[in-house]
LOVOPA-426544 format. One record per atom (N, C-alpha, C): residue number from 1; residue in three letters; chain; x, y, z. Coordinates in steps of 0.2 Angstrom, whole numbers, padded with zeros to 4 digits. Layout:
BEGIN
{NUM,"Ala","A",{X,Y,Z}}
...
//
This chain:
BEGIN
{1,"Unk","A",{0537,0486,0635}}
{1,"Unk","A",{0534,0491,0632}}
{1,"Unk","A",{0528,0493,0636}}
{2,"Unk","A",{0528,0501,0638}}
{2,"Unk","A",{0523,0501,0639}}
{2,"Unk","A",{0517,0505,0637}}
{3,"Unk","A",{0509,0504,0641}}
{3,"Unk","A",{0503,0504,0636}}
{3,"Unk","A",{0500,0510,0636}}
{4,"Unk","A",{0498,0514,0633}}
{4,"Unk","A",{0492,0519,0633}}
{4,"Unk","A",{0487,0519,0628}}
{5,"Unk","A",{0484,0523,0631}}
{5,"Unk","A",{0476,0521,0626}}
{5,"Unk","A",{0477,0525,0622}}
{6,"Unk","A",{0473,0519,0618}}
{6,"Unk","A",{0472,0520,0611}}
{6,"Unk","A",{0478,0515,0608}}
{7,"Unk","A",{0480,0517,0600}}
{7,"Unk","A",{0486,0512,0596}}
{7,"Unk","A",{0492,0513,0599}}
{8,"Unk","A",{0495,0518,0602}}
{8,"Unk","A",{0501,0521,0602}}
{8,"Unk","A",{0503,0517,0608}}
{9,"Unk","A",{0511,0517,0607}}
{9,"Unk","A",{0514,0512,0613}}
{9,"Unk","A",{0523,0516,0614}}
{10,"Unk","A",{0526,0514,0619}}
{10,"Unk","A",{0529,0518,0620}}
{10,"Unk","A",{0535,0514,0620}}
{11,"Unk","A",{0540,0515,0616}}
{11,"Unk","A",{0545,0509,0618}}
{11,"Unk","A",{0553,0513,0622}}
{12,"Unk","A",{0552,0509,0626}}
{12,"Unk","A",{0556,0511,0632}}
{12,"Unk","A",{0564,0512,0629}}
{13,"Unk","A",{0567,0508,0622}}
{13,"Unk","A",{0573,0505,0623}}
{13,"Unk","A",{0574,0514,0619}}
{14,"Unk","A",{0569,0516,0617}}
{14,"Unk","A",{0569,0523,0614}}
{14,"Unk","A",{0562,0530,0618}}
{15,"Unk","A",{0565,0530,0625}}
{15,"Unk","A",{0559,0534,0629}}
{15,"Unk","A",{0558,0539,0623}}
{16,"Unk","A",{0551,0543,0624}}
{16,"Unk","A",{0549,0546,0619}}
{16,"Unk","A",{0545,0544,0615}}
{17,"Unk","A",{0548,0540,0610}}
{17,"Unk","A",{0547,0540,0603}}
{17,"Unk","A",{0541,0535,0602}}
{18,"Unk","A",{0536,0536,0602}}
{18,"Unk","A",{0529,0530,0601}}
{18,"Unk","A",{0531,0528,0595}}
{19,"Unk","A",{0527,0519,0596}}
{19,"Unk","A",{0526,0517,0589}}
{19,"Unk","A",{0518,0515,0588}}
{20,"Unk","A",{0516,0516,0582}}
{20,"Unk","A",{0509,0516,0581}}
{20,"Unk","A",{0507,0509,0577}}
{21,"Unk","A",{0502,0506,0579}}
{21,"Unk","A",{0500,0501,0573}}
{21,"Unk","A",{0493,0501,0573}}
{22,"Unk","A",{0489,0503,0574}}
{22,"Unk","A",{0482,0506,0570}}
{22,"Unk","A",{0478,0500,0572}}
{23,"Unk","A",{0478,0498,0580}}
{23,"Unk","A",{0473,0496,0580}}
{23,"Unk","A",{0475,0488,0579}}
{24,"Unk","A",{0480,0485,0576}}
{24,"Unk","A",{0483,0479,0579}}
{24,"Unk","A",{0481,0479,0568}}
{25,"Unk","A",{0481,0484,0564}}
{25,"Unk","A",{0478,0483,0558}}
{25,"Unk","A",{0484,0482,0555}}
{26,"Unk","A",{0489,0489,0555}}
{26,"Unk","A",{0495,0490,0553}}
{26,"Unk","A",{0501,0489,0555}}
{27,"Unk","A",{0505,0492,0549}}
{27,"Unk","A",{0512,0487,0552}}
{27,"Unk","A",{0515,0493,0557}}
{28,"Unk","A",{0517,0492,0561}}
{28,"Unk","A",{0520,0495,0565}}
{28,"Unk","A",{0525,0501,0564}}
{29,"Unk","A",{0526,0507,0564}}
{29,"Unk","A",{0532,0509,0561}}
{29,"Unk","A",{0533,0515,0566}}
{30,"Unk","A",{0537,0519,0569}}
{30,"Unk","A",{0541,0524,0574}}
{30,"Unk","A",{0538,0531,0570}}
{31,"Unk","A",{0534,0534,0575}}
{31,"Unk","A",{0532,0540,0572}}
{31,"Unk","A",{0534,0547,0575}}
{32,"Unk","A",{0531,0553,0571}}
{32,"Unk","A",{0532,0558,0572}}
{32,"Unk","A",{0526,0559,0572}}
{33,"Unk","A",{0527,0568,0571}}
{33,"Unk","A",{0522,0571,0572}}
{33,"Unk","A",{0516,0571,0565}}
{34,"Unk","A",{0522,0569,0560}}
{34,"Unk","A",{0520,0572,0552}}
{34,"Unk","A",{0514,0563,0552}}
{35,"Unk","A",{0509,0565,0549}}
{35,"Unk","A",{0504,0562,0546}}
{35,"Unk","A",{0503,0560,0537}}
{36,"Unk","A",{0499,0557,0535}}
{36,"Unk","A",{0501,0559,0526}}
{36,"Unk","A",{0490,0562,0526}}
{37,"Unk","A",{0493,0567,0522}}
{37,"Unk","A",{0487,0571,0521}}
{37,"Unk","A",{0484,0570,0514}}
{38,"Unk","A",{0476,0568,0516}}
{38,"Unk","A",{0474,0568,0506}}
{38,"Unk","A",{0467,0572,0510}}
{39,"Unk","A",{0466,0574,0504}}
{39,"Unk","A",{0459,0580,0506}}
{39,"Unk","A",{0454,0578,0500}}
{40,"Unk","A",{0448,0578,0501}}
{40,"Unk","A",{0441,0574,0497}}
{40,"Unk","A",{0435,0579,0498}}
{41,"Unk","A",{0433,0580,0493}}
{41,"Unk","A",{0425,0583,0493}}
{41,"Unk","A",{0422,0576,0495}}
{42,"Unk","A",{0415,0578,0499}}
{42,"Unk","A",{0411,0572,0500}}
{42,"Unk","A",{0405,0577,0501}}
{43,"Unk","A",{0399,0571,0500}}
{43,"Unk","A",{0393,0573,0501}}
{43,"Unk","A",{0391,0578,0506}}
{44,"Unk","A",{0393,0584,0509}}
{44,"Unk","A",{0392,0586,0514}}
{44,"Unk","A",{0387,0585,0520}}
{45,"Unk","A",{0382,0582,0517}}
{45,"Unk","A",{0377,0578,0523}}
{45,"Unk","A",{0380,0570,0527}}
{46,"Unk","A",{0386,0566,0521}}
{46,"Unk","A",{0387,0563,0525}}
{46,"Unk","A",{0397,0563,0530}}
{47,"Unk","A",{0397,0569,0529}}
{47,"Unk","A",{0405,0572,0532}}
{47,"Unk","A",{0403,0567,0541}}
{48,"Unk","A",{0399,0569,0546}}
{48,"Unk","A",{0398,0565,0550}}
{48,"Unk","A",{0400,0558,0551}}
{49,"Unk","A",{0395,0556,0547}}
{49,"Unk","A",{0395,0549,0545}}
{49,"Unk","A",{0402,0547,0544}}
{50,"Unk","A",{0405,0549,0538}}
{50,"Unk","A",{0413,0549,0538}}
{50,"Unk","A",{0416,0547,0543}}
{51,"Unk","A",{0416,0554,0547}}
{51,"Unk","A",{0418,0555,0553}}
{51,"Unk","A",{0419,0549,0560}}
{52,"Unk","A",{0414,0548,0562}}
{52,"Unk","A",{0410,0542,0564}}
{52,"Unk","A",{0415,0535,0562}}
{53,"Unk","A",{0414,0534,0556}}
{53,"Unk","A",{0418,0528,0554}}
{53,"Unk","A",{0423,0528,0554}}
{54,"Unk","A",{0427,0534,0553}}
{54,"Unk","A",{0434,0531,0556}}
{54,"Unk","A",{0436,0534,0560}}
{55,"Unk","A",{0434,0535,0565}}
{55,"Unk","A",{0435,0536,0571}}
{55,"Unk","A",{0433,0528,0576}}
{56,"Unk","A",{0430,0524,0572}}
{56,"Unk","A",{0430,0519,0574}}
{56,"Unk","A",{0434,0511,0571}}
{57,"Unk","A",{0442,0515,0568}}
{57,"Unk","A",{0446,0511,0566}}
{57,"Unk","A",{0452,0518,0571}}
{58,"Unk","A",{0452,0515,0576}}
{58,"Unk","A",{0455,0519,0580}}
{58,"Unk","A",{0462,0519,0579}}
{59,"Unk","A",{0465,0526,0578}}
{59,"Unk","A",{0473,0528,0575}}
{59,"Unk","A",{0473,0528,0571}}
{60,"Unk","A",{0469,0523,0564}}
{60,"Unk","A",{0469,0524,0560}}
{60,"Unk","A",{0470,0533,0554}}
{61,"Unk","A",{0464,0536,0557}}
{61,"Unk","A",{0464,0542,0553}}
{61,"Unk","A",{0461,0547,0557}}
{62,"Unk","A",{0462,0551,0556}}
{62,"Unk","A",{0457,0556,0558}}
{62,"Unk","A",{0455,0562,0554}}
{63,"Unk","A",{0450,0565,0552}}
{63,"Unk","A",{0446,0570,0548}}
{63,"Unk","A",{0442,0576,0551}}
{64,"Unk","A",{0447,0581,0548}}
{64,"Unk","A",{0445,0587,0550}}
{64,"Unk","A",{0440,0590,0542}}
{65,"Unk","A",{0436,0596,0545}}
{65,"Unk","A",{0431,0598,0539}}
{65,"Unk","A",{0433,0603,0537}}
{66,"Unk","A",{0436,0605,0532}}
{66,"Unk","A",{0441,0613,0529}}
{66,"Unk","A",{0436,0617,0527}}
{67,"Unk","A",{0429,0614,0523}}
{67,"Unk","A",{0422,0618,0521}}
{67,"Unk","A",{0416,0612,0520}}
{68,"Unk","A",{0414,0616,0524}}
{68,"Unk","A",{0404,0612,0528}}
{68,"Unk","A",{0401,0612,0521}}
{69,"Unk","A",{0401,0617,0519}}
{69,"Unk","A",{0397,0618,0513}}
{69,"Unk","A",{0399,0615,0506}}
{70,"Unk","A",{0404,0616,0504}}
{70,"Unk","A",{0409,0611,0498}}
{70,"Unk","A",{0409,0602,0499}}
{71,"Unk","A",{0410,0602,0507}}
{71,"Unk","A",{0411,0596,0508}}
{71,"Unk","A",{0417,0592,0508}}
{72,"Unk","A",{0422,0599,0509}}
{72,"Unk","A",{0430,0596,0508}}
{72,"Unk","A",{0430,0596,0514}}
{73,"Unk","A",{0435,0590,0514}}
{73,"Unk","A",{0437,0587,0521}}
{73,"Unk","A",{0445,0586,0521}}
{74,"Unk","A",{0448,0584,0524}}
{74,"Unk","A",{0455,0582,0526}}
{74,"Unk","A",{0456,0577,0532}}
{75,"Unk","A",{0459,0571,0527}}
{75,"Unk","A",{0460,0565,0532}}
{75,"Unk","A",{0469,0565,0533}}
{76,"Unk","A",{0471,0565,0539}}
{76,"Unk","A",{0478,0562,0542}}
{76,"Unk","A",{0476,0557,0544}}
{77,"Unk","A",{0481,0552,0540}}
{77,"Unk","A",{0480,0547,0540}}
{77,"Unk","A",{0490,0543,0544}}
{78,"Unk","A",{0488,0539,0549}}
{78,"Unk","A",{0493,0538,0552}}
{78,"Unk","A",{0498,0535,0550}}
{79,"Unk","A",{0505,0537,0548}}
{79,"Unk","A",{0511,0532,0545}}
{79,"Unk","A",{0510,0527,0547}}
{80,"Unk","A",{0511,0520,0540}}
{80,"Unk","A",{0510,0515,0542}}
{80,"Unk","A",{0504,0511,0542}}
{81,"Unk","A",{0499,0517,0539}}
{81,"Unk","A",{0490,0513,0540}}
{81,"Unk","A",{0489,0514,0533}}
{82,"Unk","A",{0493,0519,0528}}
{82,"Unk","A",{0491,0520,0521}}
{82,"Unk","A",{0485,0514,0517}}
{83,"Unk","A",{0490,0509,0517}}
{83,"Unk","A",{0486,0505,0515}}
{83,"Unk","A",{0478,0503,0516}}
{84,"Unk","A",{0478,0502,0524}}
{84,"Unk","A",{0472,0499,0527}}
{84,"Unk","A",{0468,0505,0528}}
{85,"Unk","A",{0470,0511,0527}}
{85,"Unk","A",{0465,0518,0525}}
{85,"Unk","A",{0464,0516,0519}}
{86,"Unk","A",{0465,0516,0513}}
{86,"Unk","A",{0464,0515,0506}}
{86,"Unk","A",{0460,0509,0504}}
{87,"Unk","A",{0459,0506,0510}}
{87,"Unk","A",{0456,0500,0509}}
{87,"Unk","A",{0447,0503,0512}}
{88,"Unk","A",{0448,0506,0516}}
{88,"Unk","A",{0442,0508,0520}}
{88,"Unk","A",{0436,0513,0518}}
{89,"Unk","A",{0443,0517,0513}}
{89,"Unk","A",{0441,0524,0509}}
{89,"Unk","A",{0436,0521,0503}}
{90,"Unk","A",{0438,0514,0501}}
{90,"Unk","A",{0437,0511,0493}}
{90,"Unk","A",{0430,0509,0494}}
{91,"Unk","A",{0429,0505,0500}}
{91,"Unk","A",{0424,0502,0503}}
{91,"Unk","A",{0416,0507,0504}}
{92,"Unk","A",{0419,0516,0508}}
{92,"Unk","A",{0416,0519,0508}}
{92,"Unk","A",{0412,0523,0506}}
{93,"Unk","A",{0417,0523,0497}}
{93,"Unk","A",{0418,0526,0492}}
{93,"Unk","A",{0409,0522,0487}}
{94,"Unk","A",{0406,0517,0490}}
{94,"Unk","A",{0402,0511,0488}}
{94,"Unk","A",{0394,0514,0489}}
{95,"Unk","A",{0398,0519,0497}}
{95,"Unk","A",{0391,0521,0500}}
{95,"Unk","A",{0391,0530,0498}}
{96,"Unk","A",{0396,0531,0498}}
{96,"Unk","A",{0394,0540,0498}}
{96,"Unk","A",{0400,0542,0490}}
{97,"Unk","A",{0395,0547,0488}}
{97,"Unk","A",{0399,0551,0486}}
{97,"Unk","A",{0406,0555,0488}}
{98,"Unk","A",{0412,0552,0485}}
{98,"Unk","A",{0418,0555,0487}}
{98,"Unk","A",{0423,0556,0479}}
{99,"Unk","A",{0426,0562,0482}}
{99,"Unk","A",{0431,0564,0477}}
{99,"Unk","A",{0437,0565,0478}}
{100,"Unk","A",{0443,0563,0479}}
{100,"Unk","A",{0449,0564,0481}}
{100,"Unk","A",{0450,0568,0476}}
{101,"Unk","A",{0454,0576,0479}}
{101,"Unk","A",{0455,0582,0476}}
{101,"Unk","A",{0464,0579,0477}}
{102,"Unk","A",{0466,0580,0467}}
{102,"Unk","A",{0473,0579,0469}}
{102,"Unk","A",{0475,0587,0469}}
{103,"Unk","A",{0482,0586,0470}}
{103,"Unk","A",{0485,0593,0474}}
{103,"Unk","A",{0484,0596,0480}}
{104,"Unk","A",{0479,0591,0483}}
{104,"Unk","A",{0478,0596,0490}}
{104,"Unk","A",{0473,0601,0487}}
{105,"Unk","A",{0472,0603,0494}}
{105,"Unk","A",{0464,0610,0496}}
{105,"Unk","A",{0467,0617,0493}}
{106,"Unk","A",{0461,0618,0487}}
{106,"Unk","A",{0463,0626,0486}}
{106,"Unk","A",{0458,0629,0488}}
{107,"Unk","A",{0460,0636,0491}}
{107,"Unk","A",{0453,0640,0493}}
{107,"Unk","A",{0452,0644,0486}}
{108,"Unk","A",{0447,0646,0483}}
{108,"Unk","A",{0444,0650,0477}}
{108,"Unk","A",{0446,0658,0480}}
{109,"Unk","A",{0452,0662,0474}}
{109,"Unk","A",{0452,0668,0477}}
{109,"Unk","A",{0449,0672,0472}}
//
């Protein structure tokens, strides 16, 4: 198997198709493109901070900002990390104000 940076690895016996394991946290599972998506109001002075931290759980997740001002965010989070995201969120969840919006992001029309 061969290595590239970051979590992702390539296995040969299927060229193409990476598999991901978050950093040696999760379990290993054959991906796509698709991500699972949950979206959270947060304190907007601490959206960075967020940011920053899981960025430093590498593959784990990554967080886009849909509104600076509201402080809704969008985290994709990688097949197969569900768990060890929800552990990190929980943890987080200790220092900042956060809100997991169910349904997903609506814009106010």
């Amino acid at each position: 198997m061969e290595k590239f940076p970051g979590s992702a690895h390539v296995d040969q016996t299927r060229p193409g198709q990476p598999l991901i394991s978050c950093g040696g946290m999760c379990r290993r599972v054959r991906i796509g493109l698709e991500t699972i998506k949950k979206y959270y109001r947060v304190d907007r002075r601490k959206i960075s901070y967020l940011k920053f931290i899981l960025e430093g759980y590498e593959g784990l997740a990554t967080l886009s900002t849909l509104d600076a001002g509201a402080g809704t965010v969008r985290l994709n989070i990688a097949q197969g990390c569900l768990g060890q995201a929800e552990m990190v969120l929980e943890a987080l969840e200790k220092e900042i104000l956060m809100e997991e919006l169910e349904g997903g992001y609506r814009t106010e029309d």
